[in-house]
VEXDREN-2710 file (C-alpha; in Angstrom, 1 decimal):
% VEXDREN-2710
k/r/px/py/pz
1/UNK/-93.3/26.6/211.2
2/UNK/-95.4/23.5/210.1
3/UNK/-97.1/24.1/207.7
4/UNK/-100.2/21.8/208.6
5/UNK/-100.9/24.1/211.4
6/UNK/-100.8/27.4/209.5
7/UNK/-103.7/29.3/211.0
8/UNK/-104.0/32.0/207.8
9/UNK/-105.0/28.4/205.5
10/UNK/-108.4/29.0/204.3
11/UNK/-111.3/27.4/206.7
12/UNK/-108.4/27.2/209.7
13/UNK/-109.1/28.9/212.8
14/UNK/-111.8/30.2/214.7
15/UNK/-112.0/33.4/213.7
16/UNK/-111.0/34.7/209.8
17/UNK/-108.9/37.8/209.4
18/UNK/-112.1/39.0/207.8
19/UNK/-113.4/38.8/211.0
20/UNK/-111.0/41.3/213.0
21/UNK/-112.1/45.1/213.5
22/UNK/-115.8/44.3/212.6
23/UNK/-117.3/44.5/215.9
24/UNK/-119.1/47.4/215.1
25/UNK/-121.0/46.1/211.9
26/UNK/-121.6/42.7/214.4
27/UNK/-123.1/44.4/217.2
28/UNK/-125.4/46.8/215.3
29/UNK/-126.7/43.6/213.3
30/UNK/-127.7/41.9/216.5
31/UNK/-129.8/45.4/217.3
32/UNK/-131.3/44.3/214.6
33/UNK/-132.2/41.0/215.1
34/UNK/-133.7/42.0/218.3
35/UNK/-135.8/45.1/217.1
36/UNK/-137.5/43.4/214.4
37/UNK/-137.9/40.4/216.4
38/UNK/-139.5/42.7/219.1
39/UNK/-142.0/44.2/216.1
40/UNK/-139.8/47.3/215.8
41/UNK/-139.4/48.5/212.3
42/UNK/-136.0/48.4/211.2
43/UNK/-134.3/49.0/208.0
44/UNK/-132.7/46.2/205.9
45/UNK/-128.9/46.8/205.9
46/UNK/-126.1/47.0/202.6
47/UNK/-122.8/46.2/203.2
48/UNK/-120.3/48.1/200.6
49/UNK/-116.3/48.1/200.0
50/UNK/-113.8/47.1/197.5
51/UNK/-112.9/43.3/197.2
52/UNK/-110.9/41.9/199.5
53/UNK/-112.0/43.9/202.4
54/UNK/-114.3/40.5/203.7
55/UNK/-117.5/41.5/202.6
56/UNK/-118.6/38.0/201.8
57/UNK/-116.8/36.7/205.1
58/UNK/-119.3/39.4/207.1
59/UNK/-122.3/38.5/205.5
60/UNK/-121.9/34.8/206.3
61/UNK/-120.9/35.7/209.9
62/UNK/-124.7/37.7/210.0
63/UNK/-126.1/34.5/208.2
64/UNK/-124.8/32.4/211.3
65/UNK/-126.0/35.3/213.2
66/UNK/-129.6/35.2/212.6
67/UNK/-129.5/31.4/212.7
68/UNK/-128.6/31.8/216.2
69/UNK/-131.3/33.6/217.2
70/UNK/-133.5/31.2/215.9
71/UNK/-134.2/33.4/212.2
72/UNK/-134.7/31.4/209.0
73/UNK/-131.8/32.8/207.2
74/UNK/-131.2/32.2/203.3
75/UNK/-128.0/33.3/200.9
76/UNK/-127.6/33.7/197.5
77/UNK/-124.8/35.0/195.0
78/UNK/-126.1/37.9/191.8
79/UNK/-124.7/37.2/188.8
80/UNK/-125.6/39.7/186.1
81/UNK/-126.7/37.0/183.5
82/UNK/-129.0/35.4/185.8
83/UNK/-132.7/36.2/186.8
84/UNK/-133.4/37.1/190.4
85/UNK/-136.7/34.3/190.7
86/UNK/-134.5/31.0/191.0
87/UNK/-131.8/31.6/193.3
88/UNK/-133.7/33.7/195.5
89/UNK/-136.4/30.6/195.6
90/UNK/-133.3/28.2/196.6
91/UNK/-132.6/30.7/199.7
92/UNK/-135.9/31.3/201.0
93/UNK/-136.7/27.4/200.6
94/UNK/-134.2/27.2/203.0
95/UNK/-135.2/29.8/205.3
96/UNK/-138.7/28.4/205.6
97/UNK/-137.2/24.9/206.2
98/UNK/-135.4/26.6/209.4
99/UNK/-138.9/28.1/210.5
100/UNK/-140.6/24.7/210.0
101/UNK/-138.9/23.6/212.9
102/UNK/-140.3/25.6/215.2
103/UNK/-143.6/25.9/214.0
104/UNK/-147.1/24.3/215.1
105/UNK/-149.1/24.1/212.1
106/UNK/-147.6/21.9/209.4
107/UNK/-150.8/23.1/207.1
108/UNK/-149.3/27.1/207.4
109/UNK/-145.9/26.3/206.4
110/UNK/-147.2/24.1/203.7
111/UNK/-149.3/26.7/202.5
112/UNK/-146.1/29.1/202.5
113/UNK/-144.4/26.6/200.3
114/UNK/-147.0/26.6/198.0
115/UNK/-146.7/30.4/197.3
116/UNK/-142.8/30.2/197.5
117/UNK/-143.3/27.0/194.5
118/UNK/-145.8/28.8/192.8
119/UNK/-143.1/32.3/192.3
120/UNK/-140.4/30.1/191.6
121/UNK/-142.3/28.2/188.6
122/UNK/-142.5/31.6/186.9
123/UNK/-138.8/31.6/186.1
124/UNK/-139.7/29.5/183.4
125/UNK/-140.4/31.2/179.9
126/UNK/-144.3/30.5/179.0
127/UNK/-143.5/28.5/175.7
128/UNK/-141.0/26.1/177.6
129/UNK/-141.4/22.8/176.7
130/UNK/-141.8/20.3/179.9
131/UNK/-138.9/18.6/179.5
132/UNK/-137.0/22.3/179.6
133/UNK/-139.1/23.6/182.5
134/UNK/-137.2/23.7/185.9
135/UNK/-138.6/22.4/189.0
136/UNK/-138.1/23.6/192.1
137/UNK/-138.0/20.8/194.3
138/UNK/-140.7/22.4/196.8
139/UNK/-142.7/19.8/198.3
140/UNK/-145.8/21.2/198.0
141/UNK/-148.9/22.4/195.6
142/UNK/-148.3/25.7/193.9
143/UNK/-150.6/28.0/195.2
144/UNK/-152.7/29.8/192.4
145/UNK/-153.4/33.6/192.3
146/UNK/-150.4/34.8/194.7
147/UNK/-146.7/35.6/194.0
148/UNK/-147.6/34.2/190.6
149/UNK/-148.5/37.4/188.3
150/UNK/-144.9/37.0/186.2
151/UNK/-144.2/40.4/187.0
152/UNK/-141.4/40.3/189.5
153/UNK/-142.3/43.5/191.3
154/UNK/-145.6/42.1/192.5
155/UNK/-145.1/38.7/192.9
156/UNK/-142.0/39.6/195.3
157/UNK/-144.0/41.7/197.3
158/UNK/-146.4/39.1/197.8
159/UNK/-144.2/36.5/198.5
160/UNK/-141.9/38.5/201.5
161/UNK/-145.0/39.4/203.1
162/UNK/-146.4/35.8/203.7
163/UNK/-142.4/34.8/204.6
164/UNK/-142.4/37.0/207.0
165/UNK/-145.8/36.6/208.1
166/UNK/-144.8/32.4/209.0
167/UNK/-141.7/33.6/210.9
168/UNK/-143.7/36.0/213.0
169/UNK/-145.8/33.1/214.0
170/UNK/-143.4/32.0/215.7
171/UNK/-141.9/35.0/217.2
172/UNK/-138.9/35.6/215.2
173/UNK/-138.0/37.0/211.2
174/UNK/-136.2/35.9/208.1
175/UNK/-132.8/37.2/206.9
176/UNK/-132.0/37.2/203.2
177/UNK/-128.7/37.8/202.4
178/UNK/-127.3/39.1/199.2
179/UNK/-123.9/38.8/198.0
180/UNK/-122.9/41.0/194.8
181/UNK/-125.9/43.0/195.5
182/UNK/-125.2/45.5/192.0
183/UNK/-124.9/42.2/189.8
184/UNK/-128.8/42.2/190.3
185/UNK/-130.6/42.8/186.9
186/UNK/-132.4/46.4/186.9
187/UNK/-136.0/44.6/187.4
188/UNK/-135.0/42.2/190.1
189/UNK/-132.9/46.0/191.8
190/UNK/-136.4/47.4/191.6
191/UNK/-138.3/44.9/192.4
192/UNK/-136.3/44.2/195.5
193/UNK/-136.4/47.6/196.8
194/UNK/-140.2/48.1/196.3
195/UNK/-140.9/45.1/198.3
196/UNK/-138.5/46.3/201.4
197/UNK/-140.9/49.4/200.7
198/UNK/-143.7/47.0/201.4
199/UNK/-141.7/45.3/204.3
200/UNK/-140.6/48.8/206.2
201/UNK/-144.3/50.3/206.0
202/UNK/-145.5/47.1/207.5
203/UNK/-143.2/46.2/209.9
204/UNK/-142.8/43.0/209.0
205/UNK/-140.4/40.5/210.2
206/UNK/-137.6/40.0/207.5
207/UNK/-134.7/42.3/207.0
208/UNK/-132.2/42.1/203.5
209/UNK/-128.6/42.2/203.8
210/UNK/-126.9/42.8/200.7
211/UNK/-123.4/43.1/200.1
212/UNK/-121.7/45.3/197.2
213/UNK/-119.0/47.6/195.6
214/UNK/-118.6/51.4/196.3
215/UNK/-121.3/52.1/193.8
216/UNK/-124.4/49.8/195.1
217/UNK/-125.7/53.2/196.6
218/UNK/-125.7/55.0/193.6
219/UNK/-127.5/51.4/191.8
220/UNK/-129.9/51.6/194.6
221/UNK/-131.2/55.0/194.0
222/UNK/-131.2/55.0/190.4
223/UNK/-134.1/52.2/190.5
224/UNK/-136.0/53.5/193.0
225/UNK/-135.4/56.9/194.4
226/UNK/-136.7/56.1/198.0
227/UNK/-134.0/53.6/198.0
228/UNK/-131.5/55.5/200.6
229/UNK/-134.6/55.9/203.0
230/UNK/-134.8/52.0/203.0
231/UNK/-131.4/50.9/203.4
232/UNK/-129.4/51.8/205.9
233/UNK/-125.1/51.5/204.2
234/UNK/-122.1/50.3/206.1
235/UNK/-118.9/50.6/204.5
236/UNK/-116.6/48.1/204.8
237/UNK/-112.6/49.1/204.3
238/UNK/-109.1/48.1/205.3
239/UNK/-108.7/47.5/208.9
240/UNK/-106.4/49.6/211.0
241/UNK/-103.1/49.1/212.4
242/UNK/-104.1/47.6/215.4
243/UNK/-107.3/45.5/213.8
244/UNK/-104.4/44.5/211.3
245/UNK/-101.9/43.3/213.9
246/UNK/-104.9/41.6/215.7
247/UNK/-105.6/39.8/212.6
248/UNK/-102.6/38.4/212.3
249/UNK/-101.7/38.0/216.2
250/UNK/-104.2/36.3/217.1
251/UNK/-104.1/33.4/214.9
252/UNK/-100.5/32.5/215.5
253/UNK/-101.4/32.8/219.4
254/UNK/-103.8/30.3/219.1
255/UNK/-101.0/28.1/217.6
256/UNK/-99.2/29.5/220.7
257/UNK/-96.5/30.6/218.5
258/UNK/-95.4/34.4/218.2
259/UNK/-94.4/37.1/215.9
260/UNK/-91.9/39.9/215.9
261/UNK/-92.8/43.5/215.9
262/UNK/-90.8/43.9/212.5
263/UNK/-92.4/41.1/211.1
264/UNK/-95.8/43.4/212.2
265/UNK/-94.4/46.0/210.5
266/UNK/-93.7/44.3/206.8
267/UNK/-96.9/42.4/206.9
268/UNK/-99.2/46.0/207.2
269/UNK/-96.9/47.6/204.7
270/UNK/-97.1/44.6/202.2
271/UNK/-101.1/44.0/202.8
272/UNK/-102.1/47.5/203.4
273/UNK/-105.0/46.7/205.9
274/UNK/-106.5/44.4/203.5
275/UNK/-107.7/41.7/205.3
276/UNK/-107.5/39.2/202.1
277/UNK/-104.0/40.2/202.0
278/UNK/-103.5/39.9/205.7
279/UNK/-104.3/36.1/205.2
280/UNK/-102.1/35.4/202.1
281/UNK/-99.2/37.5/203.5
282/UNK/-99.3/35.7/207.0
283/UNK/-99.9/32.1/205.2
284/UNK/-96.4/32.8/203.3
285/UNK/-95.1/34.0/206.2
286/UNK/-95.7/31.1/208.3
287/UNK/-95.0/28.6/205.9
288/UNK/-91.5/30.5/205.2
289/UNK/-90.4/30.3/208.7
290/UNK/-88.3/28.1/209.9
291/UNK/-88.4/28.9/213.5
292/UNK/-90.5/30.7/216.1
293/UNK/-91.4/33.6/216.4
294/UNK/-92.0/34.7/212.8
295/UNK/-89.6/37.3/211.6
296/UNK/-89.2/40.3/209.5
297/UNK/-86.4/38.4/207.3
298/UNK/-89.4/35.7/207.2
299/UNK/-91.5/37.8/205.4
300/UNK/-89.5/39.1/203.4
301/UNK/-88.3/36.0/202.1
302/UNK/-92.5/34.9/201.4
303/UNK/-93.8/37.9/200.0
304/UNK/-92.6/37.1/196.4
305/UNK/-94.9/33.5/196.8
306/UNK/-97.5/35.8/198.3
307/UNK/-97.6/38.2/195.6
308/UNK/-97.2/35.2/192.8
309/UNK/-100.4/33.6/194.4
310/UNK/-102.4/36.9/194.3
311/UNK/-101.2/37.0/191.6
312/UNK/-102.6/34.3/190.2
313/UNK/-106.0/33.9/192.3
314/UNK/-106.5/37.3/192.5
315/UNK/-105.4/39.8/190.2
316/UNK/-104.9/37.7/187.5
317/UNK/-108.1/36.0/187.2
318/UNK/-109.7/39.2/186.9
319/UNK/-107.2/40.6/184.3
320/UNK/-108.2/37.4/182.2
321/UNK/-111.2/38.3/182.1
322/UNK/-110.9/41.5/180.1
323/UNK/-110.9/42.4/176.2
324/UNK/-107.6/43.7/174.8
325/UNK/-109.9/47.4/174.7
326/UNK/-110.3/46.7/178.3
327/UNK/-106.8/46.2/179.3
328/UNK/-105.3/49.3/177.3
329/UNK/-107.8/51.3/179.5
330/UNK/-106.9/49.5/182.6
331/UNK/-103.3/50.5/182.2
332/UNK/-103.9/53.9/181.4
333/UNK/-105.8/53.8/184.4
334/UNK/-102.9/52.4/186.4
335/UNK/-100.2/54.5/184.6
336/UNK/-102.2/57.8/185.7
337/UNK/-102.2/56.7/189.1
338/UNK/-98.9/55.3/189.4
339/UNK/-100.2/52.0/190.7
340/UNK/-101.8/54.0/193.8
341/UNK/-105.6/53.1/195.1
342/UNK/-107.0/56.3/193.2
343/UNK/-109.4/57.3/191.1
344/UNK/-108.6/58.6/187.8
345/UNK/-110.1/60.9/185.5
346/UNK/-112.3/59.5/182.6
347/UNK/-111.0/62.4/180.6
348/UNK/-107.7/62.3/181.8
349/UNK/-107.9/58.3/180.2
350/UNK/-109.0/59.5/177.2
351/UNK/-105.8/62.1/176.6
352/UNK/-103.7/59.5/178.2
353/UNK/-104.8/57.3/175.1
354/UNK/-105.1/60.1/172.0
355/UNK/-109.1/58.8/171.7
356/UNK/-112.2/60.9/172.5
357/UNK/-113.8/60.0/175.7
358/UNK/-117.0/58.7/173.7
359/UNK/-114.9/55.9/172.0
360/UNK/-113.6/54.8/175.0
361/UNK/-117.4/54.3/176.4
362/UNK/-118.0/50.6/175.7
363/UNK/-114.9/49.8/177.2
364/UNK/-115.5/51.7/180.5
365/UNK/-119.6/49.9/180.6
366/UNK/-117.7/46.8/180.0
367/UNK/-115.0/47.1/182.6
368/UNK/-118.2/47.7/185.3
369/UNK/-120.0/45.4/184.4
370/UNK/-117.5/43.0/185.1
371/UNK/-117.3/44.5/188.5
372/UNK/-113.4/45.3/187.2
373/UNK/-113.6/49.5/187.8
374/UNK/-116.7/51.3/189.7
375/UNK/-117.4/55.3/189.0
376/UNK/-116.2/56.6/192.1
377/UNK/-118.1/60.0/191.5
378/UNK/-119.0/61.8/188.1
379/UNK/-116.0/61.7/186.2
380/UNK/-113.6/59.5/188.3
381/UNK/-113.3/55.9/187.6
382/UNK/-111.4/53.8/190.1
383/UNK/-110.4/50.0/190.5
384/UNK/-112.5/47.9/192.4
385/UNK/-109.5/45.6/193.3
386/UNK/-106.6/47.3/195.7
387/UNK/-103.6/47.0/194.8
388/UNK/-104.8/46.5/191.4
389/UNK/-102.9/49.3/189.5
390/UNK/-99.4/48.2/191.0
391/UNK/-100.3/44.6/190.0
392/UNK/-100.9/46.0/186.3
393/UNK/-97.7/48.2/186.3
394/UNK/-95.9/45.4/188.0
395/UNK/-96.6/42.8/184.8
396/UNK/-94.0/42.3/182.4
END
């Protein structure tokens, strides 16, 4: 096949494998977009699932979404080292931009600015000196005495509320989407849930998406326990066979190629449903055959450069990223599991490795932090990766 046409390259195509089998998280998103729009309250939404199951290919599909209807829509990435106040100040600076459009009073949006300038400015420390102070580019005066307090609880209240009061002047709402949603620093998680609190009792206009491992419930709740009242969860996993199968049919159809049923066959057993998998699988497959349709002897032949990529890109940058401590308790993870997508007991590591369970404490907190493991349930610890334990018992 040629390999400038192959469908599964990143950005090719109309329609990612991410895409396939999510019809159901689409169409209730566009509910709603059309019950807030309508003044209906409606709860803000968090997507959750292990990586590689698209989560971040979802939420930008709902950011496109909103954009559509005419919503000011704004995205930002957590990172746990970083304060809440500047990128969300990026995204809603772009959200308002979107409303300006449409709105008739230049002085309103203006003055919306000028609260939105006056939060941002309050990322940087007090005894900053000027040359070390970050500006946010807002053109506008910061406002005084709103979204300015320095307490981030209060001053995001204050800020969604007029945001979503300029987008109901014009008869639609704001969308802010969050991407690593339990990378959020335990202020920022409270502080964001208290002002969907605000948002939900008022029925204003603007509706969170956030987007998350297994555990973002459980982070939630633990800031504020009204949390699971305001959010309503959708979790995203492996497709199914057929959503699978779509995923990769449809892509070759569009290159009006085909694709044995075999071939099928090896692609789900070798990707497991996992849509990131789908797409490196079906690249090497494509790529690897020489002829149409794609074969299961195809496959075969281009799952070792599929599995050296992930490899790579995906297993092994993550790997890399952990202490020696941290590895020894990945493995044990892995070797208690045989390289299935289980959990495994946090005692049962601790026998596994001769230490006491408290020793091996610092490593675990570590390992989650880095978004590497996630506590499946008291007790359990599981890999937030698939395929993850079969990469590690795999190494040499």
């Amino acid at each position: 096949m040629d390999p400038i046409r192959n469908p599964f390259a990143p950005g090719a195509g109309q329609r990612p494998p991410e895409l396939a089998g999510r019809e159901r998280e689409l169409g209730a998103f566009e509910v709603v977009l059309e019950r807030v729009a309508r003044g209906r309250p409606e709860r803000s939404l968090v997507l959750t699932g292990l990586r590689g199951v698209g989560k971040t290919v979802l939420l930008g599909e709902l950011r496109s979404m909103a954009i559509r209807h005419g919503w000011g829509a704004g995205k930002i990435e957590a990172r746990p080292d970083a304060e809440l106040r500047r990128p969300l100040s990026a995204a809603l600076h772009r959200a308002i931009r979107d409303l300006a459009v449409r709105h008739r009073a230049p002085d309103r949006v203006e003055e919306v600015l000028g609260v939105l300038k006056a939060f941002a400015l309050k990322a940087n420390k007090a005894d900053a000196k000027l040359r070390d102070r970050w500006q946010p580019g807002i053109e506008a005066p910061a406002a005084q005495g709103r979204a300015d307090s320095g307490d981030i609880e209060i001053d995001l209240v204050e800020l969604f509320t007029d945001v979503a009061e300029l987008a109901a002047d014009v008869g639609t709402g704001v969308a802010l989407l969050i991407d690593e949603i339990q990378d959020l620093q335990p202020d920022d998680v409270s502080a964001l849930c208290a002002a969907c609190h605000e948002l939900s009792q008022s029925g204003a206009p603007l509706v969170v998406v956030g987007a998350g491992l297994p555990h973002v419930p459980a982070v939630l709740s633990a800031s504020k326990s009204y949390s699971e009242r305001l959010f309503r969860y959708a979790r995203i996993d492996r497709l199914s066979r057929a959503d699978a199968d779509f995923a990769v049919m449809a892509p070759i159809e569009r290159e009006e190629a085909g694709i044995e049923p075999e071939a099928l066959d090896a692609l789900f057993d070798a990707s497991g449903g996992y849509p990131y998998f789908i797409q490196a699988y079906g690249k090497a497959a494509w790529d690897a055959a020489p002829s149409d349709p794609i074969t299961v002897k195809d496959v075969q032949v281009a799952a070792p450069e599929a599995e050296s990529e992930l490899a790579v890109g995906f297993f092994g940058s993550r790997y890399e990223r952990a202490t020696p401590a941290e590895r020894e308790y990945l493995l044990a993870m892995a070797e208690l599991t045989q390289g299935r997508d289980e959990a495994a007991g946090t005692a049962d590591v601790a026998v596994y490795l001769g230490r006491k369970p408290s020793s091996l404490s610092p490593a675990r907190d570590s390992l989650m932090k880095k978004g590497l493991v996630y506590s499946a349930e008291r007790g359990q610890i599981a890999f937030t990766v698939p395929h993850f334990g079969h990469y590690l018992l795999g190494r040499d």
